[in-house]
C-alpha positions in Angstrom: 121.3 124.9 101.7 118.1 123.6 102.6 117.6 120.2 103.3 114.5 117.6 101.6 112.5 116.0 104.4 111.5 113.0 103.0 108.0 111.0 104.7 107.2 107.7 104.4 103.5 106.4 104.7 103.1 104.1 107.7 100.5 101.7 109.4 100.2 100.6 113.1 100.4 97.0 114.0 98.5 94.8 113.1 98.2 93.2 117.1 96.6 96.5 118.6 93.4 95.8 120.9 92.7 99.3 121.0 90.9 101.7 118.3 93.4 104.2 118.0 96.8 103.6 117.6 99.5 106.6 119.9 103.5 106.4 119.3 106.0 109.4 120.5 109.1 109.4 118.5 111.8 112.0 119.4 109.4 113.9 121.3 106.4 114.3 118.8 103.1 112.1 119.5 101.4 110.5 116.1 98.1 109.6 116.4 96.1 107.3 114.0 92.9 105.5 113.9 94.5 101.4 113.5 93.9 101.0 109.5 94.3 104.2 108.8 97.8 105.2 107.4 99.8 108.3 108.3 102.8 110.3 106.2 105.6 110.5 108.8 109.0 111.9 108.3 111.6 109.5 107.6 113.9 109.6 110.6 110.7 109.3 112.8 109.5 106.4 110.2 112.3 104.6 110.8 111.8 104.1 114.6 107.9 103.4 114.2 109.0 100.4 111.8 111.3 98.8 114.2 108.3 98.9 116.9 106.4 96.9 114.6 104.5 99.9 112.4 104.6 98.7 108.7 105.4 101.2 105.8 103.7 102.1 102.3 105.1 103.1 99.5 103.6 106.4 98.6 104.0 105.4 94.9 102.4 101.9 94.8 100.3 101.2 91.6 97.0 101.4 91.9 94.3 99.9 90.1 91.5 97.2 90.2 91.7 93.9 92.1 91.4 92.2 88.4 94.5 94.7 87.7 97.1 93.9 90.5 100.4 93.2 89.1 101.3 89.2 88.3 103.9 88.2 88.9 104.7 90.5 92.1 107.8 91.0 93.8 107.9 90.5 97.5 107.2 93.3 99.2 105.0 95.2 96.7 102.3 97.2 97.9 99.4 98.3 95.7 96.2 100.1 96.0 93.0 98.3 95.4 91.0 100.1 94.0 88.1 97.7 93.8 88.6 97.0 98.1 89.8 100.5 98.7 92.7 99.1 100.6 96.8 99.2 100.0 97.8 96.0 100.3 100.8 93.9 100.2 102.3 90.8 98.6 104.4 88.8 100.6 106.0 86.4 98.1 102.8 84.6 97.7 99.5 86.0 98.6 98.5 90.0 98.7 97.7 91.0 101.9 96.0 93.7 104.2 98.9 95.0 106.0 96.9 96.1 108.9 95.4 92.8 109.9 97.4 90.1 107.8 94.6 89.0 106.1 94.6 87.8 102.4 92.8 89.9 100.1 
């Protein structure tokens, strides 16, 4: 029987000083320009979000920024098109995951 590895998109934290963003989990090294999201596998994903990394779903919509989804659900992410970003809405603003900021 084989088994489905399922991967889960994933940002660093928002708070990182440095440029590039370096996390082991169970013995493998991810690397990642900060902004820049990475498809990890799931039982690695899991660890990254509880140090703070922040996830995106793979199927977000995506469309313009005149486009986004109203109302939104807390929680959804989206891609922007008209930014090229994903963002996310936290119950009342979309925002860049990365840095926080409303978009």
């Amino acid at each position: 029987m084989n088994k489905v590895m399922s991967t889960i998109r994933v940002h660093a934290p928002a708070d990182l000083t440095a440029s590039t963003a370096i996390i082991t989990v169970n013995g493998r090294t991810y690397t990642t320009p900060v902004g820049t999201p990475i498809d990890v596998p799931d039982f690695d994903a899991f660890i990254m979000l509880a140090n703070g990394w922040t996830s995106i779903d793979k199927s977000a919509g995506v469309g313009t920024t005149a486009q986004r989804p109203n109302p939104a659900t807390k929680g959804l992410t989206y891609l922007d098109t008209t930014t090229g970003m994903h963002i996310q809405y936290d119950g009342k603003t979309w925002r860049n995951p990365v840095t926080g900021a409303a978009v």
